[in-house]
C-alpha positions as CSV (number, residue, x, y, z in Angstrom):
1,X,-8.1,-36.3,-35.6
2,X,-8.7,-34.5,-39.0
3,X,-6.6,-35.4,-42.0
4,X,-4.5,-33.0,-44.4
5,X,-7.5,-32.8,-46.9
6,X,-10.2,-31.2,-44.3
7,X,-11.1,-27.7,-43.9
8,X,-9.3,-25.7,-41.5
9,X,-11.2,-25.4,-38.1
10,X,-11.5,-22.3,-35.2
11,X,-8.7,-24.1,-33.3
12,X,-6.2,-24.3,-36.2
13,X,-7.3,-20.5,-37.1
14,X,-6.2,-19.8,-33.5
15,X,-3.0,-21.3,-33.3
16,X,-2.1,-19.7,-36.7
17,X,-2.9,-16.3,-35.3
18,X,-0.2,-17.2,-32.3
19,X,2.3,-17.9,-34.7
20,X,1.5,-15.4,-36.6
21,X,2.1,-12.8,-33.5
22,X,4.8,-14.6,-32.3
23,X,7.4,-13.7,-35.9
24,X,5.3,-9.9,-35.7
25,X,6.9,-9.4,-32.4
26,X,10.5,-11.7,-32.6
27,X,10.8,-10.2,-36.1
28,X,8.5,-7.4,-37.7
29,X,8.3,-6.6,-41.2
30,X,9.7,-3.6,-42.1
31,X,7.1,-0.5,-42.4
32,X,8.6,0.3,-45.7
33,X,9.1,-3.5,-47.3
34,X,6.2,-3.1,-49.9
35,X,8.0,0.4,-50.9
36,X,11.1,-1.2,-51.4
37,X,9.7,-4.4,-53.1
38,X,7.5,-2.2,-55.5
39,X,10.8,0.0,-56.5
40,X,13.0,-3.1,-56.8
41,X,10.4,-4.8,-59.5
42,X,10.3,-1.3,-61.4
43,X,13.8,-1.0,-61.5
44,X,14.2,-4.9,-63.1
45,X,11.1,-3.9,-65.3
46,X,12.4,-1.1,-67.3
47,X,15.7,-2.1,-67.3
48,X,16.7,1.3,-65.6
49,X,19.7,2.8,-64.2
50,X,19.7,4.0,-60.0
51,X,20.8,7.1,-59.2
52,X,22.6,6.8,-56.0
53,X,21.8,9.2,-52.8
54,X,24.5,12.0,-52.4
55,X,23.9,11.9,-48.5
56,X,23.9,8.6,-47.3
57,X,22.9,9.5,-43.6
58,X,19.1,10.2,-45.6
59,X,18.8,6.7,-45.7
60,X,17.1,4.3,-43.2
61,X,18.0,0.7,-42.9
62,X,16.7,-2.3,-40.6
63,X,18.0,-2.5,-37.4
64,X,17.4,-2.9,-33.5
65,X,15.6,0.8,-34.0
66,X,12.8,-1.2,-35.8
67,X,10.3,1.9,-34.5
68,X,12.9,4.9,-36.4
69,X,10.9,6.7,-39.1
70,X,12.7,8.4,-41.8
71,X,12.7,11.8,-41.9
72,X,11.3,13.9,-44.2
73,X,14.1,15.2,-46.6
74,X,14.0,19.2,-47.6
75,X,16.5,19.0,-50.4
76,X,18.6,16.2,-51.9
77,X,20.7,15.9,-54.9
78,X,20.7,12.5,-57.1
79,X,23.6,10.9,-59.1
80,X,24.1,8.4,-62.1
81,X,26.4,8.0,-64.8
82,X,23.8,9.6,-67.1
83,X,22.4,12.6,-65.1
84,X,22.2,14.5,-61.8
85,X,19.1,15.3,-60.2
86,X,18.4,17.8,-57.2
87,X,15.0,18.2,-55.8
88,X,14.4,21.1,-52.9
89,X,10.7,20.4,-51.3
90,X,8.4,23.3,-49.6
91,X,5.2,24.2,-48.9
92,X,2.8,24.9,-51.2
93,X,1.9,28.3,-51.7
94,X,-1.5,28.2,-50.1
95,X,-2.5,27.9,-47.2
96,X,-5.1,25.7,-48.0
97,X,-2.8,22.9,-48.7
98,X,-0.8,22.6,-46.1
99,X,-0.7,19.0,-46.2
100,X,1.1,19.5,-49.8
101,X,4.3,19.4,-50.7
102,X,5.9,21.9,-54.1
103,X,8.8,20.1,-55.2
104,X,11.7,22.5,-57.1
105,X,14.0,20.9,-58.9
106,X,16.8,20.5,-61.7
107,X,18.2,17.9,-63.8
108,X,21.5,18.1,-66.1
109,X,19.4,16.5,-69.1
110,X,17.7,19.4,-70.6
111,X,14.2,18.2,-71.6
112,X,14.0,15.7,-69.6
113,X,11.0,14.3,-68.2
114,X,11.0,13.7,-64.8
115,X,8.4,12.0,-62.8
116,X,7.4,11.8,-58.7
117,X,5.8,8.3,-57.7
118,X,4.1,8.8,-54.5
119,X,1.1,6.7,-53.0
120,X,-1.6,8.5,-54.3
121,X,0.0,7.8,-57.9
122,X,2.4,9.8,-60.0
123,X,2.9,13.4,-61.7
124,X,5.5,14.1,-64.6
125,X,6.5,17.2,-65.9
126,X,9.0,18.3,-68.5
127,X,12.2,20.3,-67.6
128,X,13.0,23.5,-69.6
129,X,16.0,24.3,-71.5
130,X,18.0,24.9,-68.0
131,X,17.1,22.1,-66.8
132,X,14.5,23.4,-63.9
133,X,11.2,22.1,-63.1
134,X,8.8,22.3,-60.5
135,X,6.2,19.5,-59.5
136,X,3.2,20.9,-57.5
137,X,0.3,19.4,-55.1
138,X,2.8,16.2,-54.0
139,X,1.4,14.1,-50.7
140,X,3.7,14.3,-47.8
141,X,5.6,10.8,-47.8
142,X,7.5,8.1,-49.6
143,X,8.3,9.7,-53.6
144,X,11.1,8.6,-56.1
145,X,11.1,10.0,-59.2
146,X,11.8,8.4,-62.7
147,X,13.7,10.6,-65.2
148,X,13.9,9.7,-68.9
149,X,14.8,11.3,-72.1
150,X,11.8,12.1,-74.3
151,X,14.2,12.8,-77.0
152,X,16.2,9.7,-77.1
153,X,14.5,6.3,-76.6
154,X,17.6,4.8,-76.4
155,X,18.1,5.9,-73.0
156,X,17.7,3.9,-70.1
157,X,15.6,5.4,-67.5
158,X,16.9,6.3,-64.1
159,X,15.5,5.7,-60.7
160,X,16.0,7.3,-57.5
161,X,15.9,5.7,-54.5
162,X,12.7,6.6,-52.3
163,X,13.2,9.3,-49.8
164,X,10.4,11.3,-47.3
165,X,8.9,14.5,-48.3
């Protein structure tokens, strides 16, 4: 018998893996948990208000479907009490990037700079004077966006919820 203070062995390496796929199959983690953990830090980070998803039925949730994928979203619109965001995403323009995603979009800050987080990392870009702006070259996949106020530091940011593209 081995005490608490020796090195772990094959045998205890092997009965960990057992346990280990005994909860993956009784009770898998979520294909989207570090997603959701990664946005939920941000969000207590900055400080930042959520926009909240206009069309509920975009969103996936945990359930007895643990295999349903989300599906990617073509156009959304955003709410918060500060500002509205819509986002419309397409194909790129080429050919050549048809594993790219152009997202048009509009904010009712004027100015604003609005930012896509994706896997790969993030792209900003500022809106004009009507509000429009256009991100270009996006992965297909998870994206929120971050909007903030250039202008006015005392804004809070706000935070979208993360949606497929």
């Amino acid at each position: 018998m081995t005490s608490h203070t020796d090195a772990i062995d094959a045998r205890d390496i092997a009965n960990l893996g057992h346990v280990r796929d005994l909860f993956g199959h009784a009770d898998p983690v979520p294909s989207d948990l570090a997603e959701r953990v990664k946005f939920a830090i941000t969000v207590h980070a900055l400080h930042a208000e959520v926009a909240e998803l206009m069309d509920s039925a975009l969103l996936t949730t945990r359930g007895a479907e643990v295999t349903v994928e989300p599906t990617p979203t073509e156009s959304v619109t955003f709410t918060a009490a500060s500002l509205s965001l819509m986002v419309s995403a397409g194909p790129m323009d080429s050919d050549e990037l048809e594993d790219r995603v152009r997202v048009d979009g509009w904010v009712t800050t004027p100015g604003a700079r609005v930012q896509a987080v994706t896997a790969e990392g993030s792209s900003s870009v500022i809106s004009d004077a009507n509000g429009r702006f256009v991100l270009d070259d996006l992965p297909h996949g998870p994206v929120h966006f971050v909007v903030t106020d250039p202008g006015n530091e005392d804004t809070r940011p706000v935070i979208t919820p993360t949606i497929q593209i």
